[in-house]
PAKE-730502 format. One record per residue: residue number from 0; x, z, y of N, C-alpha, C, CB in turn. Coordinates in steps of 0.2 Angstrom, whole numbers, plus 5000, padded with zeros to 4 digits. Each point is the difference from the previous one (the first is absolute). Last residue first. Glycine has a CB too. Example, Ala and Ser with C-alpha at 12.3 -4.5 7.8 and 13.67 -1.06 7.14 Angstrom:
    k   n_x   n_z   n_y  ca_x  ca_z  ca_y   c_x   c_z   c_y  cb_x  cb_z  cb_y
    1  5064  5035  4989  5004  5001  5006  4996  5003  5005  5006  4990  4997
    0  4996  5010  4975  4996  5000  5006  5004  5000  5006  4991  5006  4994
This chain:
    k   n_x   n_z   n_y  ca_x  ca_z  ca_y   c_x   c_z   c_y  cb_x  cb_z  cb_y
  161  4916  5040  5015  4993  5000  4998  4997  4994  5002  4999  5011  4999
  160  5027  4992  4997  4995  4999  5005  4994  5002  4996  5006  4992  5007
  159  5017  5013  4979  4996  4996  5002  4995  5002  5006  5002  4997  4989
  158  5024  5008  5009  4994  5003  4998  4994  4994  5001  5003  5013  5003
  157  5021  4985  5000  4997  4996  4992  4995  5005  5002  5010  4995  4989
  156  4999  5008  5032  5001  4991  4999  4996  4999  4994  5013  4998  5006
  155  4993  5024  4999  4992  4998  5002  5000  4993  5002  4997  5012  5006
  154  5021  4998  4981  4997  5001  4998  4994  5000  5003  5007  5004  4994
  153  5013  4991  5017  4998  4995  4997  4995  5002  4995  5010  4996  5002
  152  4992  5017  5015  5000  4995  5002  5001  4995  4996  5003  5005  5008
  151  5003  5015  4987  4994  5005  5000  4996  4990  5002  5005  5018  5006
  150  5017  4983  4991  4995  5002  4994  4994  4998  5000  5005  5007  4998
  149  5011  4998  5019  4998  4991  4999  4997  4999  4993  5012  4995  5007
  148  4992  5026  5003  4995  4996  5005  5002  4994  4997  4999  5007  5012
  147  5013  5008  4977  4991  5001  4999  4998  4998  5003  4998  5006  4997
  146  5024  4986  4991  4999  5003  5010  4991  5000  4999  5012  4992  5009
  145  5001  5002  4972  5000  5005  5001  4997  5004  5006  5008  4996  4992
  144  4994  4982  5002  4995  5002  4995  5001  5006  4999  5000  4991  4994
  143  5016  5000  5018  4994  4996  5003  4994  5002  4996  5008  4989  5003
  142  5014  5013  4987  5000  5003  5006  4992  5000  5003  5013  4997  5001
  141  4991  4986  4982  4997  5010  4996  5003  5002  5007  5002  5004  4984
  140  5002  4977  5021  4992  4998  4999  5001  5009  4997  4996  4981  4994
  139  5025  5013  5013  4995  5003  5006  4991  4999  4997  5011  4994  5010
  138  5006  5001  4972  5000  5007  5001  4996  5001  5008  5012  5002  4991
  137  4989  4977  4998  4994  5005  4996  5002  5008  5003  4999  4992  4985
  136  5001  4982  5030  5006  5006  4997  4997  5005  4995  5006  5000  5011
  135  4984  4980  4998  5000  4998  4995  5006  5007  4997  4995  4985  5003
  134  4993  5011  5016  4995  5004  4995  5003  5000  4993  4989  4997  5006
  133  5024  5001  5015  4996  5007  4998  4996  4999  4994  5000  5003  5012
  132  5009  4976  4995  5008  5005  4999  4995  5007  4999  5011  4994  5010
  131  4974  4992  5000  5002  4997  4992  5003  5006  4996  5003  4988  5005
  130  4994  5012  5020  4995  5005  4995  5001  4997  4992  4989  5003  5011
  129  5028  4988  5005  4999  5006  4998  4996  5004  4996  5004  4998  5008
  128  4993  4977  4996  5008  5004  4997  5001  5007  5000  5004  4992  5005
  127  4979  5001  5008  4996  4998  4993  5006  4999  4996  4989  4993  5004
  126  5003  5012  5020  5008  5003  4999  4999  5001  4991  5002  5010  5014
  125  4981  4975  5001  5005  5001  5002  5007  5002  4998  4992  5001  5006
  124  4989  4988  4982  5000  5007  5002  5007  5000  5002  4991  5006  4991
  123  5000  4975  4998  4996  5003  5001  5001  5004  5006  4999  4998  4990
  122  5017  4987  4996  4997  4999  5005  4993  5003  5003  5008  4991  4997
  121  4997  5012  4978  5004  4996  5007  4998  4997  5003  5008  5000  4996
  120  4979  5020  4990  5000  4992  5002  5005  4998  5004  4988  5000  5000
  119  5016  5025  4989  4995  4996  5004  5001  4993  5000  5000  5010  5006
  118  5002  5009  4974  5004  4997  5006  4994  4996  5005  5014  4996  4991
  117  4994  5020  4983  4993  4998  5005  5003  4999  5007  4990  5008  4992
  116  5012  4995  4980  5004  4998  5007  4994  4996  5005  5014  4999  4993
  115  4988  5016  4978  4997  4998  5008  5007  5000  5006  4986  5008  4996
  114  5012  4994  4976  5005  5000  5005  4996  4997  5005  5011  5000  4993
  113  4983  5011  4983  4998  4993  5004  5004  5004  5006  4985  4993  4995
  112  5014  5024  4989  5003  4992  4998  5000  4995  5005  4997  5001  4990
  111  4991  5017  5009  5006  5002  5004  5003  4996  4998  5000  5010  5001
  110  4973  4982  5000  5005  5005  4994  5009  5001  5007  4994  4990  4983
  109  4984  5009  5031  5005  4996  4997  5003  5004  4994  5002  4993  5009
  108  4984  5015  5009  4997  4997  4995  5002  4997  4993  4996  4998  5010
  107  5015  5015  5012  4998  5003  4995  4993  4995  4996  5005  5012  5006
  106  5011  4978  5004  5003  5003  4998  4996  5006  4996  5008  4995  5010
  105  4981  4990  5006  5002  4997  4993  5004  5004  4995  5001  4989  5006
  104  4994  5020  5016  4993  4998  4995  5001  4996  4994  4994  4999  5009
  103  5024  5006  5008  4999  5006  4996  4995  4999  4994  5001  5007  5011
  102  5005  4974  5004  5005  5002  4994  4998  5005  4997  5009  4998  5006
  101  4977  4996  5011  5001  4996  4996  5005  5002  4994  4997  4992  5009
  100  5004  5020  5009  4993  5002  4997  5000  4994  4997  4993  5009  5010
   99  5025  4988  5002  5002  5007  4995  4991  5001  4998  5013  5009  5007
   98  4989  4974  5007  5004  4998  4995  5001  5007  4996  5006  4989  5007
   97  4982  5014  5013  4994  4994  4994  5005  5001  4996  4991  4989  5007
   96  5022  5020  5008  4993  5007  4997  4998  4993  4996  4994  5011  5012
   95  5019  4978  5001  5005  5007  4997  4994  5003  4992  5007  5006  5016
   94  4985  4980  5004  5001  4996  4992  5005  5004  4996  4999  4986  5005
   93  4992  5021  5019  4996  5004  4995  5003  4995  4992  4987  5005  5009
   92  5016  4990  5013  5003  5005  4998  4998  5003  4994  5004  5001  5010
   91  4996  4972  5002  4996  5006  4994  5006  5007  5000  4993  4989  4989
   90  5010  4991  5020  5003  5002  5003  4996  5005  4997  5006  4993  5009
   89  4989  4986  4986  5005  4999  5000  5002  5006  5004  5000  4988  4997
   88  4976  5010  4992  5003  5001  5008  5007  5000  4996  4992  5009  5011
   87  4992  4995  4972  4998  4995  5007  5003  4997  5005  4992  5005  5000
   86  5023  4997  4975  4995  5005  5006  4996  4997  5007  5010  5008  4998
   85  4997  4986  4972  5000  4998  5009  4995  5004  5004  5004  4987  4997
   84  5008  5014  4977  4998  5001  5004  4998  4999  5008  5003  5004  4990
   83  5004  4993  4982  5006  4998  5007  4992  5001  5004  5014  4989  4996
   82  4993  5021  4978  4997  4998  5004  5001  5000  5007  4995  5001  4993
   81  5016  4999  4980  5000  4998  5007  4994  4998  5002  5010  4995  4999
   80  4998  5016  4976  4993  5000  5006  5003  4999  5005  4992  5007  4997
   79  5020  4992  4976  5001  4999  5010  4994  4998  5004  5013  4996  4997
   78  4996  5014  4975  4997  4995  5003  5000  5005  5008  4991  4992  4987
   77  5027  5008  4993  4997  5002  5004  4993  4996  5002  5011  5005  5003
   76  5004  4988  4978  5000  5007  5002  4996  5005  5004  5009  4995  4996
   75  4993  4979  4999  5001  5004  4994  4998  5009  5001  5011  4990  4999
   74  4979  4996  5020  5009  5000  4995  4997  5003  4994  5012  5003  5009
   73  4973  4990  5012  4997  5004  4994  5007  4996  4998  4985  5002  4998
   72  5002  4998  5027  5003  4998  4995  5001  5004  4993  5004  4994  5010
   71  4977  5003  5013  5003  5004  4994  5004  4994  4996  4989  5009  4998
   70  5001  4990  5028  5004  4998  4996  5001  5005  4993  5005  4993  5011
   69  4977  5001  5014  5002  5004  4995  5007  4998  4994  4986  5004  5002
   68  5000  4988  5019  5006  5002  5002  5005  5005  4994  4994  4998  5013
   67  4984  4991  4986  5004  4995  5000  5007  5005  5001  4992  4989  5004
   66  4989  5022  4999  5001  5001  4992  5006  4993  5000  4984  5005  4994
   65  5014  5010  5026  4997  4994  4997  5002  4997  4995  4998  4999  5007
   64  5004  5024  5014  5000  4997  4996  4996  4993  4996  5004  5011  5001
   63  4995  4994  5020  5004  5003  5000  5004  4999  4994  4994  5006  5007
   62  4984  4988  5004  5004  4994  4995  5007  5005  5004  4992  4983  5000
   61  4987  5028  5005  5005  4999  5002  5006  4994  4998  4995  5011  5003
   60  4991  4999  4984  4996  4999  5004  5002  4997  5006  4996  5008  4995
   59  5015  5003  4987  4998  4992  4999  4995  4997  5007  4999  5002  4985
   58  5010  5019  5013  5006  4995  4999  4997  4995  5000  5006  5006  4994
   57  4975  5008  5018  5005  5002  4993  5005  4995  5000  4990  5005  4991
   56  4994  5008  5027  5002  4995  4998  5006  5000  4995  4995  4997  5009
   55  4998  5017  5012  4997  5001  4995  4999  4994  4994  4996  5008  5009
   54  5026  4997  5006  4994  4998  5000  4997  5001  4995  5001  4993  5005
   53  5020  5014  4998  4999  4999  5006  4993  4999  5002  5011  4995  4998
   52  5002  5006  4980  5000  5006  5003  4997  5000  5007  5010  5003  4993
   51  4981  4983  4986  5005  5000  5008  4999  5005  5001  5000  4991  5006
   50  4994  5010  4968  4997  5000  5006  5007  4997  5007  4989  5011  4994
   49  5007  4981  4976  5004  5003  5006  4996  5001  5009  5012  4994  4991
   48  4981  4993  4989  4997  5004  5004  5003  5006  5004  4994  4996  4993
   47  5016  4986  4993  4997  4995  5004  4994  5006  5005  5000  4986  4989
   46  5018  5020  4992  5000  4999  5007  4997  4997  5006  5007  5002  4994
   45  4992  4996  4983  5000  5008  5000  5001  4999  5008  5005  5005  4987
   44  4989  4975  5003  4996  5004  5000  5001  5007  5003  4999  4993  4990
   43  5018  4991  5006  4996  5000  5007  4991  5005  5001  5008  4987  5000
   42  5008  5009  4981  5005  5008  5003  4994  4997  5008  5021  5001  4993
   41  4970  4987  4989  5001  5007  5000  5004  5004  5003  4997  4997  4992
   40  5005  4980  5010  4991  5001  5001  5001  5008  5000  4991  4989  4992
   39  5030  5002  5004  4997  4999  5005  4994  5004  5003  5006  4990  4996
   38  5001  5018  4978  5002  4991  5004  4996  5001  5007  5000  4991  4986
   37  5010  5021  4989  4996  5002  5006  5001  4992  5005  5002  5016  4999
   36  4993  4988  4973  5005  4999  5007  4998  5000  5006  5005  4995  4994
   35  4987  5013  4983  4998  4999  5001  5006  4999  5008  4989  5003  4991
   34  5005  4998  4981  5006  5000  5004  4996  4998  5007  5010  4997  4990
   33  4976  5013  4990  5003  4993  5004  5003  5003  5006  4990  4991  4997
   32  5001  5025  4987  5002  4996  4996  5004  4992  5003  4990  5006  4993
   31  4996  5013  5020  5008  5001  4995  5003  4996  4996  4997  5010  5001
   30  4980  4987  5017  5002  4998  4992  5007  5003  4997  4993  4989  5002
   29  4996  5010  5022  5001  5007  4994  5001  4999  4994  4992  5005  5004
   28  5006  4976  5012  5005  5003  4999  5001  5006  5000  5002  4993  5005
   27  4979  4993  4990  5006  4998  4995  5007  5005  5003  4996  4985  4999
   26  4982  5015  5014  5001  5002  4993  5007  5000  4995  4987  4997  5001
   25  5008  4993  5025  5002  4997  4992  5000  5005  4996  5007  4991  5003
   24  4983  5011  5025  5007  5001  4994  4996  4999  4992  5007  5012  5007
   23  4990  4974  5016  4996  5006  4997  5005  5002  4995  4988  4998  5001
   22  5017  4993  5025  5002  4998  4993  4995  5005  4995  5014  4996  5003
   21  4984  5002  5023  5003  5003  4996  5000  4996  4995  4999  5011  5005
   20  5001  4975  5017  4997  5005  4995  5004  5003  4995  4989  4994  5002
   19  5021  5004  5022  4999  4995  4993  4994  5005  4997  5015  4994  4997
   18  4985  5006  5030  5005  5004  4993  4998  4997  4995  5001  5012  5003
   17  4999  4979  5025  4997  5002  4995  5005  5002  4992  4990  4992  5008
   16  5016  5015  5017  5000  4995  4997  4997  5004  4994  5009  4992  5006
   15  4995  5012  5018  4999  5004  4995  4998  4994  4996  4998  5012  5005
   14  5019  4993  5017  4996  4996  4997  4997  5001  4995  5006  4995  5004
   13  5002  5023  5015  5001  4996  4996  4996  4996  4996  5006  5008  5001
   12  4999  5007  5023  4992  4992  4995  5004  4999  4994  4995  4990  5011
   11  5018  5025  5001  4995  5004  5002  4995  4996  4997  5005  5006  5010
   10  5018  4996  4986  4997  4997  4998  4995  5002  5000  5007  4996  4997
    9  5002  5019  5008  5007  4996  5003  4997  4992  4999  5011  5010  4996
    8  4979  5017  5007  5000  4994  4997  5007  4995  4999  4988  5003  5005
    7  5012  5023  5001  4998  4996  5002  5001  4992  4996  5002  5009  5010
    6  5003  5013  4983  4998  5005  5008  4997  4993  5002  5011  5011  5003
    5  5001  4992  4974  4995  4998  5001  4996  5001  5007  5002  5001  4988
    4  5026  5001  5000  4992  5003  5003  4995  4994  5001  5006  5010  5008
    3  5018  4996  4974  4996  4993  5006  4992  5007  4999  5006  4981  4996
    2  5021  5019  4995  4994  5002  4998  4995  4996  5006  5004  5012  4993
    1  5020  4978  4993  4994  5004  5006  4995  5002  4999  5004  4995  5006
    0  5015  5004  4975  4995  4996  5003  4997  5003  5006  4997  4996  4988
């Protein structure tokens, strides 16, 4: 995965759009007794505060991510988190970085069972075949999880703002 500077804006106005209210949590899902499935609302949950690496402004904030763009399926055997993402700018260098700090955050939220894929909006993003091809490779994503500046870069994407 590339690593990417920050030395200058690229989307210097980005659009900031209003954020869903939150949802209050349901008691019910401490209940160990109820099977509880994961679904849309909740993998958007975890990601709707993701920070822009670019802007002081979160995924959502930025209709980056949206709980529409979310898909959980469920086999027999696996269940499958698709989320499809859209970058401000069709030429975003930074949708590399947003798509691995989406992937990591779920990855470490997610049982190791649930199989995350995380892709961009067609027709979005100029080179949106390739950063695909990267998030979707598990061994450049653990390469990529090794290089301390993109760590260091996707761990201040899931720290929270004050």
């Amino acid at each position: 995965l590339q690593e990417c500077s920050m030395t200058q804006f690229e989307n210097a106005n980005p659009v900031v759009y209003q954020t869903k209210e939150r949802v209050k949590t349901d008691k019910a899902i401490f209940d160990d007794s109820q099977v509880d499935e994961i679904d849309a609302g909740e993998i958007f949950d975890l990601i709707r505060d993701i920070n822009d690496p670019e802007h002081p402004l979160t995924l959502e904030q930025l209709n980056v991510v949206q709980e529409e763009l979310i898909t959980v399926e469920k086999t027999e055997r696996e269940q499958f988190v698709h989320v499809t993402f859209t970058p401000t700018i069709p030429h975003c260098s930074m949708a590399t970085l947003i798509g691995l700090a989406i992937r990591v955050k779920l990855i470490r939220s997610l049982h190791p069972r649930v199989k995350v894929v995380v892709s961009i909006t067609p027709g979005t993003h100029s080179t949106e075949d390739a950063i695909n091809r990267q998030l979707r490779d598990k061994e450049r994503v653990a390469a990529a999880m090794e290089n301390s500046n993109l760590i260091y870069a996707v761990n201040k994407c899931l720290t929270p703002r004050e």
